[in-house]
C-alpha positions in Angstrom: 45.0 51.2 103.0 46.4 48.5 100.6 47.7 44.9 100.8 50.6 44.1 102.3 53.3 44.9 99.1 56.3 46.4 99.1 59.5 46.4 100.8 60.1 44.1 104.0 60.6 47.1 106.4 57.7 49.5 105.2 59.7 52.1 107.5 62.9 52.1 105.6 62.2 55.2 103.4 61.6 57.7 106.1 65.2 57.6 106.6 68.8 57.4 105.7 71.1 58.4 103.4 69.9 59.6 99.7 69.3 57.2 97.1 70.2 56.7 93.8 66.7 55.6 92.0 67.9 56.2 87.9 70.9 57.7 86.6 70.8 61.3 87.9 68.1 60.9 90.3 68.1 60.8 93.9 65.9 60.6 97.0 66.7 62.4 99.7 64.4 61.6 102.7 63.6 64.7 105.0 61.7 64.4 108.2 58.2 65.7 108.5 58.1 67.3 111.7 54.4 67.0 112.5 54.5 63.0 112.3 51.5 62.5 110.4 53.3 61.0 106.9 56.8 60.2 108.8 58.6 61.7 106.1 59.2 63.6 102.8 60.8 62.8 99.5 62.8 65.3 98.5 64.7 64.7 95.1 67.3 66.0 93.2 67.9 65.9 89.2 70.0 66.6 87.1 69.2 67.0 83.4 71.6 68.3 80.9 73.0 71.3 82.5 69.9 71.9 84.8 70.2 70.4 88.7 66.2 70.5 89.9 64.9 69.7 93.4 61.3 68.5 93.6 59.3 68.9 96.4 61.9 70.4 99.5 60.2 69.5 101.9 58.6 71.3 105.5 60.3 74.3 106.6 62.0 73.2 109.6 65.8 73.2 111.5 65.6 69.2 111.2 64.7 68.8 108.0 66.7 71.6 106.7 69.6 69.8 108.8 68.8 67.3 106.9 68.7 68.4 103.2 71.8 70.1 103.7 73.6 66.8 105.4 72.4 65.0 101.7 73.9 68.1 99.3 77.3 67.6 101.0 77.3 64.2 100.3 76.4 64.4 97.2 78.8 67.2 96.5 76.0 69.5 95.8 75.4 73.6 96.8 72.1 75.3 96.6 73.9 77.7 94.1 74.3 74.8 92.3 70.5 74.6 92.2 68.8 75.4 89.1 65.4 75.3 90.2 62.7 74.0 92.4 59.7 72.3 91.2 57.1 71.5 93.5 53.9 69.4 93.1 51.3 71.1 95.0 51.0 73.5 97.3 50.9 72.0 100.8 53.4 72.8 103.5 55.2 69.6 103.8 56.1 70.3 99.8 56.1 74.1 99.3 57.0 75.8 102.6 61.1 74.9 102.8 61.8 75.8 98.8 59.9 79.3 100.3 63.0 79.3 102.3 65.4 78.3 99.5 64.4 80.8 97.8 64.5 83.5 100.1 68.2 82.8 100.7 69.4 81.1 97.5 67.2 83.2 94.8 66.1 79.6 93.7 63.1 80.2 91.3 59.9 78.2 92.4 57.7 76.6 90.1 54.2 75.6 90.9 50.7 74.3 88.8 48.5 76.7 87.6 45.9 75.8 89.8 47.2 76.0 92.7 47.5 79.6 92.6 43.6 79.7 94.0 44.9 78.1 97.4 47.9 79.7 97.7 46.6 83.3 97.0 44.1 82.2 99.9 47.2 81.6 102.3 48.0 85.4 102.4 45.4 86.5 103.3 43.9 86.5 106.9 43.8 83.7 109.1 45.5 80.5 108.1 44.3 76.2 107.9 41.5 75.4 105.6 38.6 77.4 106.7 37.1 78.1 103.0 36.0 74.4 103.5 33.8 75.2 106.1 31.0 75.9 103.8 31.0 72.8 102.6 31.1 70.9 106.0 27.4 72.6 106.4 26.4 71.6 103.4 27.5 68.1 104.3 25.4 68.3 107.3 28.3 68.8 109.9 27.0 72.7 111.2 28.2 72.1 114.6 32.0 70.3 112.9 32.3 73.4 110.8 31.5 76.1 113.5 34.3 74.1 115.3 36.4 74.3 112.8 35.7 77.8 112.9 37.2 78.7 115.6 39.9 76.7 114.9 43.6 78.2 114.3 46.4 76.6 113.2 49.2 75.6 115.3 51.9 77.7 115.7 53.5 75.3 113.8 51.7 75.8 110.7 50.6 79.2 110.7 54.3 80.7 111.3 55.5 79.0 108.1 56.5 80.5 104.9 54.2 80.9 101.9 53.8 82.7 99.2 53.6 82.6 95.0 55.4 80.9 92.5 57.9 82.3 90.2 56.0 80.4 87.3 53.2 79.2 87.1 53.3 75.7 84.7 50.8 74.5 82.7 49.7 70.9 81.5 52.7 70.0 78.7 55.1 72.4 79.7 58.8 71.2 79.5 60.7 73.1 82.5 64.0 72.3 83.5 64.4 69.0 80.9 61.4 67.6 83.1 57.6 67.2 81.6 54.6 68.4 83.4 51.9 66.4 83.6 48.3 67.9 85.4 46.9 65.7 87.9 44.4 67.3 89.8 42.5 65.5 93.2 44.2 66.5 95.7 44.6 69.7 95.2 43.3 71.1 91.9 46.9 72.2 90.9 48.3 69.3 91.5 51.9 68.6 88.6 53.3 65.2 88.7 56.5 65.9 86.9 57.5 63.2 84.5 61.3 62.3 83.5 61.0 60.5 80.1 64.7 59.5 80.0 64.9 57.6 82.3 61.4 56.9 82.9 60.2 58.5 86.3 57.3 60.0 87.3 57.3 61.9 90.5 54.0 61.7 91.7 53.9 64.0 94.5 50.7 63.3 96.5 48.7 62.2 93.7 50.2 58.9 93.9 51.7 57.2 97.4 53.1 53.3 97.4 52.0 53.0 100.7 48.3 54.6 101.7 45.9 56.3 99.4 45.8 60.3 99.8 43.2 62.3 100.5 41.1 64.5 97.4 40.6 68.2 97.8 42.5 69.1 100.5 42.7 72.8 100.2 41.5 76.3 100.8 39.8 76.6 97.6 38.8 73.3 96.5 36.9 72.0 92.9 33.7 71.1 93.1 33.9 67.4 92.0 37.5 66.7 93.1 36.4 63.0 93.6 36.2 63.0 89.7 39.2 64.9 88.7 41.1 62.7 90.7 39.9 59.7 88.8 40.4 61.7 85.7 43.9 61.8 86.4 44.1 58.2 87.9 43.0 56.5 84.5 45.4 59.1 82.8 48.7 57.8 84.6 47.6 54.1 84.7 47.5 55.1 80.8 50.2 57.3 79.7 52.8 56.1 82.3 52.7 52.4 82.4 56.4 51.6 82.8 57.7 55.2 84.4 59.2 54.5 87.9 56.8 55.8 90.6 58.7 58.2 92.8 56.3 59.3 95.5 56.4 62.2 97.7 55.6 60.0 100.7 56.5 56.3 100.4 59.2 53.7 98.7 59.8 53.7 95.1 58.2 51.6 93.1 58.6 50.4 89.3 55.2 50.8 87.8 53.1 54.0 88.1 50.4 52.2 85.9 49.7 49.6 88.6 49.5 51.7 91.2 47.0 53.8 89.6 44.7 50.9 89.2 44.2 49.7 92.5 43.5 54.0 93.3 41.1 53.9 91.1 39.8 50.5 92.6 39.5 52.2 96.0 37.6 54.8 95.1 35.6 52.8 93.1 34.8 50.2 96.0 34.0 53.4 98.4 31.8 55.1 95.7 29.8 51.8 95.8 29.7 51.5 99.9 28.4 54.5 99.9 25.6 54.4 97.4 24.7 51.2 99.7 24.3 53.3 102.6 22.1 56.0 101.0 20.0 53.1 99.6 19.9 51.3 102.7 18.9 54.6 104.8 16.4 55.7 102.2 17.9 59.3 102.5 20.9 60.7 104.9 23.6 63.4 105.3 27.1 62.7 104.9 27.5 63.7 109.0 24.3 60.8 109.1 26.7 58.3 107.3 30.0 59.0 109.4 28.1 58.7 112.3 26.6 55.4 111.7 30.5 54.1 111.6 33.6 53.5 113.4 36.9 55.2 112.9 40.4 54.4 113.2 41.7 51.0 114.8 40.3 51.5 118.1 37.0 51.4 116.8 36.0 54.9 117.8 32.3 56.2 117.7 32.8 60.2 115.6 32.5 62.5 117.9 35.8 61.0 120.1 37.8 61.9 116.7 40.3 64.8 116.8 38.7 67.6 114.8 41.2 67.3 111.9 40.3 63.3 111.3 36.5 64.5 111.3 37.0 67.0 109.0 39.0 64.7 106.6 36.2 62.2 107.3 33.6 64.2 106.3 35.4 65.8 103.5 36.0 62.3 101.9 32.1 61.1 102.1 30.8 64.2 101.2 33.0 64.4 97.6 32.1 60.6 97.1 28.6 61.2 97.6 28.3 64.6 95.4 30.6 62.1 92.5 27.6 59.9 93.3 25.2 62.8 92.1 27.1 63.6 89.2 26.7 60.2 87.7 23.4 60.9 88.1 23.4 57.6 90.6 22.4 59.7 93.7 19.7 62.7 94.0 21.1 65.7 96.1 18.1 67.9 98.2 19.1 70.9 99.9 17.6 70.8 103.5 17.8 73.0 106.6 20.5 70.1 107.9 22.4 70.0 104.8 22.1 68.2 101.7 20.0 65.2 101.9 21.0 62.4 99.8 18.8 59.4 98.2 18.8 57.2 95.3 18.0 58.9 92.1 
């Protein structure tokens, strides 16, 4: 989490009318159904003779209800819709412009990368199961048979997916708006970048108010931990003084600052958690989230749903293996999983 900054009413955004952040850009919150973010941001562009809509949002009757209520008022159609860019290729982002496109013969475009994932979601079954590997190689064997047997709600696994039109690539100019990779959270990951007026719209690479999660997908990179730095340092560089326009969050002015205290964050947990391996002589990442309470009631990690134990172990497994990259940390494979210890 960060320091208190930001708007009085750290709610406000989840709701309301759209609004006007530049000349011809504006936010148009939509409801997230499954309460964990509170809301999306949806927005709409228009450059030169192209009207784009980033990131549409979760296929659902309330936030469609509400995407159309925002066209009306701004006297918009979807014919009227050039194109839809999205900025990875999670549900909340990608799985209403499925619909738009289904109905309005919008044209999605998507990162390269994320074509890995998304290829993945057509085939059998449905959540994040290609992960599972990885939770046993983290130490978590019983977490990852339970994860297993895990399907997605109805919710999720009913929703629309499917490919992209086109497929961008780091530079490319589409729709009068610049892609810019920044992989992490998901390997694919665009943030789209407006250079008159300066916006950047970060998707989930980049929130105001919390600090996503790294390699949350099917088919995840094997150091996302440091492509997501990678990209960090390359926005607190090349975009100081572009508007940061979130997928989840307010607006702020300065994607540069924001992208230093990320990188602080994962800096700080990198170093907690090469104490703890000192400290322990040698552990698992299950050892480590073990040894820890979670959430603001302080609870032990078994009493965590499955989903937060999976993020949990996710996030200090990736830290620990940056760890071994930098040569900071050895890695031993074990019958329990890697064993970490200093180098």
């Amino acid at each position: 989490m960060r320091t208190q900054r930001g708007p009085a009413d750290r709610n406000a955004w989840k709701s309301g009318g759209a609004e006007a952040i530049a000349p011809g850009v504006m936010r148009l919150p939509l409801p997230e159904p499954r309460g964990d973010v509170g809301a999306v941001n949806c927005y709409v562009v228009r450059t030169g003779r192209d009207v784009v809509l980033i990131d549409p949002g979760w296929s659902s009757e309330v936030a469609r209800t509400a995407l159309d209520r925002h066209l009306v008022n701004l006297g918009l159609t979807y014919r009227a819709i050039d194109l839809i860019l999205v900025t990875h290729h999670h549900y909340d982002h990608f799985s209403q412009a499925v619909d738009l496109r289904a109905q309005f013969d919008i044209p999605i475009a998507v990162g390269h990368g994320e074509q890995h994932s998304l290829r993945a979601s057509l085939g059998e079954g449905s959540g994040y199961h290609a992960q599972n590997e990885r939770l046993r190689r983290w130490g978590a064997v019983d977490l990852a048979e339970e994860a297993a047997a895990y399907r997605s709600t109805e919710r999720e696994g009913s929703l629309p997916t499917g490919l992209a039109d086109r497929w961008i690539e780091e530079g490319a100019i589409i729709g009068g708006i610049r892609a810019l990779a920044s992989p992490g959270h998901t390997r694919g990951h665009i943030t789209f970048v407006l250079d008159e007026p300066r916006v950047a719209f970060t998707g989930d690479h980049l929130l105001t108010h919390i600090v996503s999660g790294t390699g949350i997908e099917r088919v995840p990179a094997e150091f996302p931990v440091r492509e997501q730095l990678a990209s960090l340092r390359r926005t607190a560089r090349d975009l100081e003084g572009y508007a940061l326009a979130p997928a989840h969050g307010w607006v702020e002015p300065d994607v540069a600052d924001r992208s230093v205290e990320v990188i602080a964050h994962h800096e700080r947990r990198i170093a907690e958690l090469r104490e703890a391996v000192h400290a322990a002589g040698s552990c698992t990442a299950l050892q480590i989230a073990e040894s820890r309470t979670w959430t603001r009631r302080s609870l032990r990690f078994a009493e965590v749903g499955l989903l937060r134990r999976v993020a949990a172990i996710s996030e200090i497994g990736m830290h620990l293996d940056e760890l071994v990259a930098r040569g900071e940390l050895a890695r031993i494979s074990s019958a329990r999983g890697f064993v970490y210890r200093a180098a």
